[in-house]
C-alpha positions as CSV (number, residue, x, y, z in Angstrom):
1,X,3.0,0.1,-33.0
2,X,1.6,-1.2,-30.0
3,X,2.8,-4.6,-28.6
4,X,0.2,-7.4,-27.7
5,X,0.1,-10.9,-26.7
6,X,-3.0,-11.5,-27.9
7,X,-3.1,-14.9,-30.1
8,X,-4.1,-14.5,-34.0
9,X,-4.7,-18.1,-34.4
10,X,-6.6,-18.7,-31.1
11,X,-6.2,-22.7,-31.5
12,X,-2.5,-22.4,-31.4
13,X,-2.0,-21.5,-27.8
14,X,-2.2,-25.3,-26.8
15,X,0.4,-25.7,-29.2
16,X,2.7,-22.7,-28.4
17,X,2.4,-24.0,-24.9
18,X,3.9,-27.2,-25.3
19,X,6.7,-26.1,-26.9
20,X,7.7,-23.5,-24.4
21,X,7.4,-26.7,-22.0
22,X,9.6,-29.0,-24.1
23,X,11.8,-26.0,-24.4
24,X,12.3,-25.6,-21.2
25,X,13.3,-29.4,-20.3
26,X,15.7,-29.3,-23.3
27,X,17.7,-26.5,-22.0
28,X,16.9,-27.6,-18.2
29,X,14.6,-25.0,-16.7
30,X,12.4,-26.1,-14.4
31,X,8.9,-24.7,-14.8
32,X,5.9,-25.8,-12.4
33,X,3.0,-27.8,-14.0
34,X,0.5,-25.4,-11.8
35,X,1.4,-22.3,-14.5
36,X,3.3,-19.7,-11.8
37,X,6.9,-19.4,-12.5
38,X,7.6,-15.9,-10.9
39,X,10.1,-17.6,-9.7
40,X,11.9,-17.5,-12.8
41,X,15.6,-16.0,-13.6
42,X,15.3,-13.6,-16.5
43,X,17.4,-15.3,-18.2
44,X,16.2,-18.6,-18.0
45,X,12.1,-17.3,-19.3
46,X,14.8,-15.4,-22.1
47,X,16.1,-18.5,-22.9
48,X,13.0,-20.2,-23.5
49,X,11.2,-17.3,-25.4
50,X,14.5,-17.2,-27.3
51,X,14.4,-20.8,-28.8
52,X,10.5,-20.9,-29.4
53,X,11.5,-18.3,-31.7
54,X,14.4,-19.5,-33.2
55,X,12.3,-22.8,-34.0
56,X,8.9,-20.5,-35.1
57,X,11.1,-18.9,-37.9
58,X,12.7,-22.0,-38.9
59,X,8.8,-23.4,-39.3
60,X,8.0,-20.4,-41.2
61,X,10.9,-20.7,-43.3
62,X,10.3,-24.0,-44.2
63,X,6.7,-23.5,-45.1
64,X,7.6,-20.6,-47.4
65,X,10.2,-23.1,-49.3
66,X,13.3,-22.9,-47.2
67,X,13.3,-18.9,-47.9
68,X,16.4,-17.9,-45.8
69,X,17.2,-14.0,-44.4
């Protein structure tokens, strides 16, 4: 199965985007208003992509009646 980043719920990328910005200033990673962070340690974007979906499970786990692994 292919990967893909394409968005199912097109209206959620504003969302999704704010979080990975919150994200990032709760665990202290800089990232630059304009949009380029090549910059970026590996770890640090790991980090971030790491919580967002720590927190999207919880959100789906929640919505489906706390429904735990």
């Amino acid at each position: 199965m292919a990967r893909s980043n394409t968005l199912v719920v097109q209206q959620a990328k504003a969302a999704l985007d704010q979080m990975k910005y919150e994200v990032a200033q709760e665990i202290g990673v800089p990232l630059s208003p304009s949009g380029y962070n090549g910059n970026l340690l590996s770890r640090d974007a790991g980090s971030i992509g790491g919580t967002i979906t720590k927190r999207l499970v919880q959100m789906a786990e929640q919505s489906l009646g706390g429904y735990k692994r």
